[in-house]
C-alpha positions as CSV (number, residue, x, y, z in Angstrom):
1,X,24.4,47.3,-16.0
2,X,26.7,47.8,-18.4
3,X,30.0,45.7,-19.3
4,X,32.0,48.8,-18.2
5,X,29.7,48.9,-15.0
6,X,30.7,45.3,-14.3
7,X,34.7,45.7,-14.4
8,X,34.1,48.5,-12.3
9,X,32.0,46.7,-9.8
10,X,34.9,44.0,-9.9
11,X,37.8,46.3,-9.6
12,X,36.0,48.5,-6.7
13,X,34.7,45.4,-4.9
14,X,38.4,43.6,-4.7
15,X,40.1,46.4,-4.0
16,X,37.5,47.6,-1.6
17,X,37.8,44.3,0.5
18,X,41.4,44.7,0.7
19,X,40.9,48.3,2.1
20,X,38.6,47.8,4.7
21,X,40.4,44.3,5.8
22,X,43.3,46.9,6.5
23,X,41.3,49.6,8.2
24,X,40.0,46.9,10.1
25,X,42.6,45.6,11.7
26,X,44.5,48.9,12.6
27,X,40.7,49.8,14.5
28,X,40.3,46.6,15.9
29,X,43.8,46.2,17.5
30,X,43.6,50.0,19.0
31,X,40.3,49.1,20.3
32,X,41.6,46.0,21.5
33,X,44.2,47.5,23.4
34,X,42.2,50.3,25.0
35,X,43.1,53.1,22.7
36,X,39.5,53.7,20.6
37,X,39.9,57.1,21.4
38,X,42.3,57.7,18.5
39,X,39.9,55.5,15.7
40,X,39.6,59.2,14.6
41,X,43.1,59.9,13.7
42,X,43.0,56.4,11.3
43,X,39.9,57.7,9.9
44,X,41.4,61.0,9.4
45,X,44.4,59.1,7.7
46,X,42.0,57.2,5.2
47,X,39.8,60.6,4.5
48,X,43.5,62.2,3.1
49,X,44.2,59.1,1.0
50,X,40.8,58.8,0.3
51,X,41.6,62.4,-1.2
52,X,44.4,61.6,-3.1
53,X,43.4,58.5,-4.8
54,X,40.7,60.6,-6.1
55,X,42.9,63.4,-7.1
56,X,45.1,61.2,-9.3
57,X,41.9,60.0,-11.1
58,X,41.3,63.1,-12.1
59,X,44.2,64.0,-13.1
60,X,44.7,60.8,-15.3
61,X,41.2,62.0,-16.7
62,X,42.6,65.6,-17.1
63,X,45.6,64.4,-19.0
64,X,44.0,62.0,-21.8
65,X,41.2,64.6,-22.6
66,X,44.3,66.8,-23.7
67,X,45.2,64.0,-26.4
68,X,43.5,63.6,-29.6
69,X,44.4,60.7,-32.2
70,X,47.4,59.0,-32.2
71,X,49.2,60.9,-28.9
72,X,45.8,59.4,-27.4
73,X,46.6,56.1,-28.2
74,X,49.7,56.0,-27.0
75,X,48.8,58.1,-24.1
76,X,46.5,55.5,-23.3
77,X,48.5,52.5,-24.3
78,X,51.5,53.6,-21.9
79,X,48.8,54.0,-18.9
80,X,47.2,50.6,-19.6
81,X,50.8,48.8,-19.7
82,X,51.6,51.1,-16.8
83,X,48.8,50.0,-14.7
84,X,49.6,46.5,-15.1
85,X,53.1,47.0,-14.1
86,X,51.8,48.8,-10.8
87,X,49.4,46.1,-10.4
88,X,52.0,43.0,-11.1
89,X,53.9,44.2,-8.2
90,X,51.1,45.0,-5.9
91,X,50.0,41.2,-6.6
92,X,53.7,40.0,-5.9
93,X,53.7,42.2,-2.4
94,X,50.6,40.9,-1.1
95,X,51.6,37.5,-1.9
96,X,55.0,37.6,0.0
97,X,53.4,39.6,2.7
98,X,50.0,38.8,3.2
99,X,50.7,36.0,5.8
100,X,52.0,38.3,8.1
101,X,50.4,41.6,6.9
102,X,48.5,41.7,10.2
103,X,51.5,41.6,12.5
104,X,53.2,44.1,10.4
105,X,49.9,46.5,11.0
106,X,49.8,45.7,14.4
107,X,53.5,46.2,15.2
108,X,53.2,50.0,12.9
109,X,50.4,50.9,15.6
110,X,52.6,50.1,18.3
111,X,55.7,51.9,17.7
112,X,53.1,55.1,16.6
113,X,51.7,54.7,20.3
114,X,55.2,54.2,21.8
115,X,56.9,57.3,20.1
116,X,54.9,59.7,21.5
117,X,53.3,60.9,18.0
118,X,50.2,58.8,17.8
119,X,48.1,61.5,16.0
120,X,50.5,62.0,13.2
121,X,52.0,57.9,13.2
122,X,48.1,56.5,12.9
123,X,47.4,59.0,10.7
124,X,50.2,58.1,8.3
125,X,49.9,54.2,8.8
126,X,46.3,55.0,7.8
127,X,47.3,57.2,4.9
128,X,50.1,55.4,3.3
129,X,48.4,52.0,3.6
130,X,44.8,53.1,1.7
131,X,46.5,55.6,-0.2
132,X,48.8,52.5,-2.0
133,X,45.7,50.9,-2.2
134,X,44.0,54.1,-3.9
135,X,45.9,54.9,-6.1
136,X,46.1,51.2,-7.6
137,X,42.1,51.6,-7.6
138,X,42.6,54.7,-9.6
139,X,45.1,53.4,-12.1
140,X,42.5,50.2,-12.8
141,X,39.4,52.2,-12.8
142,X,41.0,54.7,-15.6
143,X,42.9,51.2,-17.4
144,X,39.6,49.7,-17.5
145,X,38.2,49.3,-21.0
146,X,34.7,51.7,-21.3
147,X,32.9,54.6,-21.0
148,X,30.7,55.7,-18.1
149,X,32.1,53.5,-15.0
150,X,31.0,55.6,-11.9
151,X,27.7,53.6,-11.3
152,X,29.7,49.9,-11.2
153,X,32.8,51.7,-8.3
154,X,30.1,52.9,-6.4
155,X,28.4,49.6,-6.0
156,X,31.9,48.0,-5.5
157,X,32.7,50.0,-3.0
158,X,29.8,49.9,-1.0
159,X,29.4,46.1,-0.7
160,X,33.0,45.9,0.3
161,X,32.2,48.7,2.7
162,X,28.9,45.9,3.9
163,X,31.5,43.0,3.6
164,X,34.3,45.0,6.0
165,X,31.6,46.4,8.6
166,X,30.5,42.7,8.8
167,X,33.7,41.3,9.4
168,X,34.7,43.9,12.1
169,X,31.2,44.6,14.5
170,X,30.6,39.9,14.0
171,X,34.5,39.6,14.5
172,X,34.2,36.8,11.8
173,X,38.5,35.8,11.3
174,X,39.4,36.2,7.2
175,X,42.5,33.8,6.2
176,X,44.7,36.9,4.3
177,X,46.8,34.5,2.8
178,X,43.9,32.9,1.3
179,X,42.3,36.0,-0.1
180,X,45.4,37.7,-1.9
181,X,45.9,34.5,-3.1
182,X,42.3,33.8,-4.6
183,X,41.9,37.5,-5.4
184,X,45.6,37.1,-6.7
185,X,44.8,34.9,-9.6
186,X,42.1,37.1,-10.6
187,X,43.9,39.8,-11.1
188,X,46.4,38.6,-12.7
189,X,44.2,37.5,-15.6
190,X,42.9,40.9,-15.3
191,X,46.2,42.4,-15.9
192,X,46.9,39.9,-18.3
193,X,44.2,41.8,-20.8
194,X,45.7,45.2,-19.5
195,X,48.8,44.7,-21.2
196,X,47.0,43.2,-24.6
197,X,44.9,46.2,-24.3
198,X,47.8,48.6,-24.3
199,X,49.8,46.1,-27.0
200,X,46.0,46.9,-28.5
201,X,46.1,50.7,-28.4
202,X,50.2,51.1,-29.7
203,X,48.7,48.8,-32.6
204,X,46.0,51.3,-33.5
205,X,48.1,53.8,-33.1
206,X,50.6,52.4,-36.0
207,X,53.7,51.3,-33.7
208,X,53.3,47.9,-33.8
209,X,51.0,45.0,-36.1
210,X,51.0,41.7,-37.2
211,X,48.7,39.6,-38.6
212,X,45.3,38.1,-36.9
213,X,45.0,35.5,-35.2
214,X,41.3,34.7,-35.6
215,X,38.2,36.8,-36.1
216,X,35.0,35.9,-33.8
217,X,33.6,38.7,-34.7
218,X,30.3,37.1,-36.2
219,X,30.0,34.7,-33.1
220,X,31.0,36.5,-30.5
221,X,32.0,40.0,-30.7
222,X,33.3,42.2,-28.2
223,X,31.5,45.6,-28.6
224,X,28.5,44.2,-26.8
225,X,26.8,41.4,-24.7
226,X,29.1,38.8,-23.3
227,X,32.0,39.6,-25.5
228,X,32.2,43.0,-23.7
229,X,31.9,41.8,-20.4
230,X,34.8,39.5,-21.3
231,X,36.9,42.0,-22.9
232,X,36.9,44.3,-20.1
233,X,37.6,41.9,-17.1
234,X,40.3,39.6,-19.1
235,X,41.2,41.5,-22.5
236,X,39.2,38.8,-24.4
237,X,39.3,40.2,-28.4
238,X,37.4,39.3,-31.2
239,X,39.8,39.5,-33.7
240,X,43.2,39.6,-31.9
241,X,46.7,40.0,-33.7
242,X,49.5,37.8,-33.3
243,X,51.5,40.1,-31.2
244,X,48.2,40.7,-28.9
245,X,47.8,36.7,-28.1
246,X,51.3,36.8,-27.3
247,X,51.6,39.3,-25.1
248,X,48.2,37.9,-23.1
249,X,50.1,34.6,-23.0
250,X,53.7,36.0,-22.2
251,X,52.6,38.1,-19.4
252,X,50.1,35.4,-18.3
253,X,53.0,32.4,-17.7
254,X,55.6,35.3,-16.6
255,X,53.4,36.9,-13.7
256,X,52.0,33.3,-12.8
257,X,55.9,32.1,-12.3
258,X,56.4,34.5,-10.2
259,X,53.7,34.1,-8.0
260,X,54.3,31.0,-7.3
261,X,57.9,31.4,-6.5
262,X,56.8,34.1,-4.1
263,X,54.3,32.1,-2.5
264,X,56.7,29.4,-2.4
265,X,59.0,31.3,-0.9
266,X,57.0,32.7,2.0
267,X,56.1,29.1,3.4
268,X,59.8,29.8,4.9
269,X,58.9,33.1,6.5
270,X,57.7,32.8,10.2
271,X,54.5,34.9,11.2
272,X,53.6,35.7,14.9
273,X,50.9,38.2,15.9
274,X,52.4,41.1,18.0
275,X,50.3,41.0,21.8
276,X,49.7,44.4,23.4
277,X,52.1,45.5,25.9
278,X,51.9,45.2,29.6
């Protein structure tokens, strides 16, 4: 498997996880509360996203094959630091929210039951929920440094497709809070060498320099073996410039501050789980 295989696999898993956690608990409050019947407009709901996400790949895809030289490098450059914006906030959201992400879920299937609407309010709980998640997917899966990156999603996806079914039919209970927190870190070093990756590309490109920091090149470069699989799950470079290292470290401390201050600040927030009505 190659190292472009392996951030796929990575990216696909995590964000797979968090999917089918979702999916899981809209399904298993409906059936809990007698209303199986409409599992189908949820599915329905996560088909469309399902849908979408994929559209946007491919039309991130589309647009950078219409760039040659330098546009490209900008093109991509703007998309990597792009993607690590999207993802920075996506981390912050889950961290403030996480602990009461279920009740939130349970409370949207609810008020789609009790307006009358359930076929279109499942469906867009469904949609909106995976389609956020999709789209992020997308944005990491194009941001992600390599060729050839099919083979590494698919596997992602379908042991977080094993890992969800497993929780749902065993009914085996999944702290959230501790997950997006875990999985929080992660990707936060992993957006870390998104935005030296883009710093990287707008430096090829001729908009930015500086001098090197070091060259590894001869011990451990990053075209192949272990230095690859580095560079494409946390930006690791061979021969990094100045302004590279500091944006790595700059983002690192920023985005690590504020997780902390937002997981701080939810040990304030009460979290009850909504019960079914009578």
């Amino acid at each position: 498997m190659s190292a472009a295989d392996i951030s796929a696999l990575v990216i696909a898993l995590r964000e797979g996880v968090e999917m089918t956690l979702i999916v899981g608990i809209v399904l298993a409050y409906l059936t809990r509360i007698g209303a199986r019947r409409a599992h189908r407009f949820v599915w329905a709901g996560v088909g469309a996203a399902a849908i979408v996400s994929l559209a946007f790949l491919g039309v991130l895809n589309a647009l950078n094959a219409e760039f040659k030289g330098t546009t490209e490098k900008i093109y991509e450059g703007a998309t990597l630091l792009l993607a690590a914006a999207f993802l920075t906030w996506m981390i912050l959201w889950m961290l403030e929210r996480s602990r009461y992400l279920k009740t939130e879920l349970q409370r949207g299937v609810q008020e789609a039951l009790a307006a009358g609407g359930a076929v279109w309010g499942l469906f867009l709980l469904a949609f909106f929920t995976v389609a956020r998640e999709g789209v992020e997917t997308a944005l990491l899966l194009f941001a992600a440094p390599g060729e050839g990156k099919l083979f590494g999603a698919v596997v992602g996806f379908a042991i977080a497709i094993g890992i969800g079914v497993l929780i749902y039919v065993y009914g085996r209970r999944l702290d959230l809070a501790t997950f997006f927190r875990l999985t929080g870190i992660m990707l936060i070093v992993f957006a870390a060498g998104l935005v030296t990756h883009g710093v990287h590309e707008f430096v090829e490109a001729g908009l930015a320099g500086g001098p090197t920091l070091f060259d590894l090149g001869q011990v451990l470069p990053d075209s192949d073996g272990v230095g690859a699989v580095l560079r494409t799950l946390i930006g690791y470079s061979a021969d990094p410039t100045l302004l590279e290292g500091a944006s790595w470290g700059g983002y690192f401390v920023l985005a690590w501050a504020l997780a902390k201050a937002r997981v701080f600040a939810r040990r304030f927030v009460p979290t009850t789980e909504v019960r079914p009505a009578q």
